[in-house]
C-alpha positions, 0 to 999 in steps of 0.5 A, a space after each residue: 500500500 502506497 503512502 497518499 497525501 489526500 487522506 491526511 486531516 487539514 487543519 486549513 479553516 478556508 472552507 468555513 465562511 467568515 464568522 461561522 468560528 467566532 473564537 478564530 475572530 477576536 476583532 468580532 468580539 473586540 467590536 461587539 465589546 465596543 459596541 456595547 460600553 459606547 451604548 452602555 457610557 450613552 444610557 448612562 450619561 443621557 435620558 433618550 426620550 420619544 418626542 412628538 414626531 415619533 408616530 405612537 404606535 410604531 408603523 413598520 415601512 414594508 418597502 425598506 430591506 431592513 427592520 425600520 420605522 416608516 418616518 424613522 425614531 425622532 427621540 429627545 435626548 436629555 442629560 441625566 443629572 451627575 450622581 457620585 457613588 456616596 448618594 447610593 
C-alpha cells in the first residue's frame, strides 16, 4: 500500500465562511465589546426620550430591506443629572 497525501486531516479553516468560528475572530468580539460600553457610557450619561414626531404606535415601512420605522425614531435626548457613588 502506497503512502497518499489526500487522506491526511487539514487543519486549513478556508472552507468555513467568515464568522461561522467566532473564537478564530477576536476583532468580532473586540467590536461587539465596543459596541456595547459606547451604548452602555450613552444610557448612562443621557435620558433618550420619544418626542412628538415619533408616530405612537410604531408603523413598520414594508418597502425598506431592513427592520425600520416608516418616518424613522425622532427621540429627545436629555442629560441625566451627575450622581457620585456616596448618594447610593
Amino acid at each position: 500500500m502506497r503512502f497518499d497525501r489526500k487522506f491526511l486531516p487539514t487543519k486549513t479553516l478556508s472552507s468555513v465562511g467568515y464568522g461561522l468560528i467566532s473564537e478564530h475572530v477576536p476583532g468580532m468580539r473586540f467590536g461587539l465589546m465596543q459596541a456595547k460600553v459606547c451604548l452602555a457610557a450613552l444610557l448612562s450619561r443621557y435620558l433618550f426620550e420619544p418626542c412628538s414626531k415619533t408616530p405612537i404606535p410604531l408603523v413598520l415601512d414594508n418597502k425598506s430591506v431592513f427592520t425600520t420605522a416608516k418616518g424613522g425614531i425622532w427621540l429627545q435626548v436629555k442629560g441625566r443629572e451627575e450622581t457620585t457613588l456616596s448618594e447610593f
